[in-house]
N, C-alpha and C positions, 0 to 999 in steps of 0.2 A: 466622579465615581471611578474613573478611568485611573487614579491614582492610588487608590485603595484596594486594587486589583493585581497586584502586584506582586508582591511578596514573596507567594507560593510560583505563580507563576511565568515570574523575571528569571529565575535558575532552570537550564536546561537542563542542568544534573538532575533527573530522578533520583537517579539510584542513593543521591543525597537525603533526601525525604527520610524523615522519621518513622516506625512502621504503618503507625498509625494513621499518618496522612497517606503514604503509600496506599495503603489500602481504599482510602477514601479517593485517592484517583484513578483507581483499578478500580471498583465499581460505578465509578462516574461512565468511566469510558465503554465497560461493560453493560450500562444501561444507555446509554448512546447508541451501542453497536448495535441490541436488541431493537430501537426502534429504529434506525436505518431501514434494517430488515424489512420493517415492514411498513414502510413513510418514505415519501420523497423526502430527500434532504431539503429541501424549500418548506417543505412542511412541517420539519422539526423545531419546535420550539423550543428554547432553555429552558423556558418555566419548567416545562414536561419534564425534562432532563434530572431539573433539580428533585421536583417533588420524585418522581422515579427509582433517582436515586437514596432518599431521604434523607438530602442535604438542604439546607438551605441557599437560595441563589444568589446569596453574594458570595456564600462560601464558593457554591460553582464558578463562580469569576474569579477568587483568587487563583485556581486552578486554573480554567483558561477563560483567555481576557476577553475571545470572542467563538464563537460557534465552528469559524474556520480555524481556530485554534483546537480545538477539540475534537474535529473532526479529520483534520490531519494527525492529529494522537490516535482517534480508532484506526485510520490506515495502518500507520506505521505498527503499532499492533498485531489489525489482522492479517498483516500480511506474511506475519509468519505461522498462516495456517496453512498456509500451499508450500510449507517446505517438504524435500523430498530426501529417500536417505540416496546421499551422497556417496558412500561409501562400500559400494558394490565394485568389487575392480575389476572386473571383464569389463564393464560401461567403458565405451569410447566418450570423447567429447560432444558427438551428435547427440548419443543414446541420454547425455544428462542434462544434455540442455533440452532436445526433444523433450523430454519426461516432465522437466520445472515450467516448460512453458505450457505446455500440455495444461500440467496440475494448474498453472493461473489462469487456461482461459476457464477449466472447470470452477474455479472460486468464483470465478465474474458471472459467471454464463448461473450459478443459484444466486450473486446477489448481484444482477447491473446496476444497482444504485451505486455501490461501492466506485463504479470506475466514473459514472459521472464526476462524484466526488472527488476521485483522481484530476479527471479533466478540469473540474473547477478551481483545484486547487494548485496548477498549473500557471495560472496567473493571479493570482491572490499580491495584493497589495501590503498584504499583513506580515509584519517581519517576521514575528514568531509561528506563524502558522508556518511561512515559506521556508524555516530552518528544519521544523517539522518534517514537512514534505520533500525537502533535499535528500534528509537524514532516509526516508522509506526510498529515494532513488535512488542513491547510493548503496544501502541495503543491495538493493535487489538488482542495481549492476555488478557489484561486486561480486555476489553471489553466483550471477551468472560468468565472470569472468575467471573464477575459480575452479568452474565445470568445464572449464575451455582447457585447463592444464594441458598438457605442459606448453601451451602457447606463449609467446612474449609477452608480454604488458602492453605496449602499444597494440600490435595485432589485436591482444583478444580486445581489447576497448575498442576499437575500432569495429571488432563485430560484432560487441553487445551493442551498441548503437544501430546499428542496423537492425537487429533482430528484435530492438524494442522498439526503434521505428514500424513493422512489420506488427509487433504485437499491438502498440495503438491505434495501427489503421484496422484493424479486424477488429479490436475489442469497439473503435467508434461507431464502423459500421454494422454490429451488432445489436450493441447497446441503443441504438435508434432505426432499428429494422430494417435494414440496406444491408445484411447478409444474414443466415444463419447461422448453428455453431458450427453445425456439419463442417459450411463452407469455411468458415474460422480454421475449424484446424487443419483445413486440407492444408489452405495457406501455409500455416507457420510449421505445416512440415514440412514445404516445398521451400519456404526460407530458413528452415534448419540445410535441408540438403545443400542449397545455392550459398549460405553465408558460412556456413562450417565444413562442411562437402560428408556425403550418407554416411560413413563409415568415420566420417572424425578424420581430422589428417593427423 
């Protein structure tokens, strides 16, 4: 089965995709994300997915070939729903990283299923999954080392590593009840202040 699988989802090019299928993996992932919401990821079945989606589930596996394939696509995805506008210029470097991190603990803090997922898919075994999921932490280093301007390249990677360090320990200890959000963001203001300094240098 595992060879028949393929086709569609052996190319990491999307944006190659016909519209048509386009579409048809844009609703796949879009009925994924809808039951994340409201199911443990352990409890989501494909089947559900396919009929959901009203695709067939072999079609669902040429798209992705496994669950943790698909479920690193709604990351990568929904993670550009915590984008923030960038382009205020009084913002210092604190003020924009404060604000993006801000905005992702409030994405985690209405869905924590989502960071579990994150956390899972942190060691995933699955080639394609784990391209996936580089592709969403790159993303979102990137993005944060952008808000760092006019920092160097090394410096600022050197503090988005820290301050995502920082965002995983608060989002794990939330997401399994060992702190609130309150206490969350006091945190990763006080690691916006200590890794960026209050005012942005």
């Amino acid at each position: 089965m595992a060879s028949n699988k393929g086709e569609v989802a052996a190319s990491l090019d999307v944006a190659a995709l016909p519209p048509g299928q386009l579409a048809r993996r844009r609703r796949i992932i879009g009925v994924a994300t809808r039951l994340l919401e409201d199911t443990d990821y352990e409890q989501v079945q494909m089947r559900v997915v396919a009929e959901s989606a009203d695709v067939a589930l072999g079609t669902l596996y040429r798209y992705f070939a496994s669950k943790e394939q698909l479920y690193a696509a709604v990351l990568l995805e929904w993670s550009t729903s915590y984008e923030i506008d960038d382009s205020v210029p009084e913002d210092t470097p604190a003020d924009r990283v404060r604000r993006r991190l801000q905005r992702a603990l409030t994405a985690f803090e209405r869905r924590p299923q989502f960071y579990k997922v994150q956390a899972m898919l942190q060691t995933t075994t699955d080639s394609r999954a784990e391209l996936l999921f580089n592709e969403f932490s790159a993303r979102n280093h990137d993005t944060l080392v952008r808000d760092l301007r006019p920092l160097a390249r090394p410096d600022a990677d050197d503090r988005v590593l820290l301050l995502n360090a920082a965002l995983g320990a608060v989002l794990t200890s939330y997401a399994y009840g060992r702190m609130t959000m309150q206490e969350a963001r006091r945190v990763i203001d006080r690691a916006v202040d200590l890794v960026v300094g209050a005012g942005g240098e």
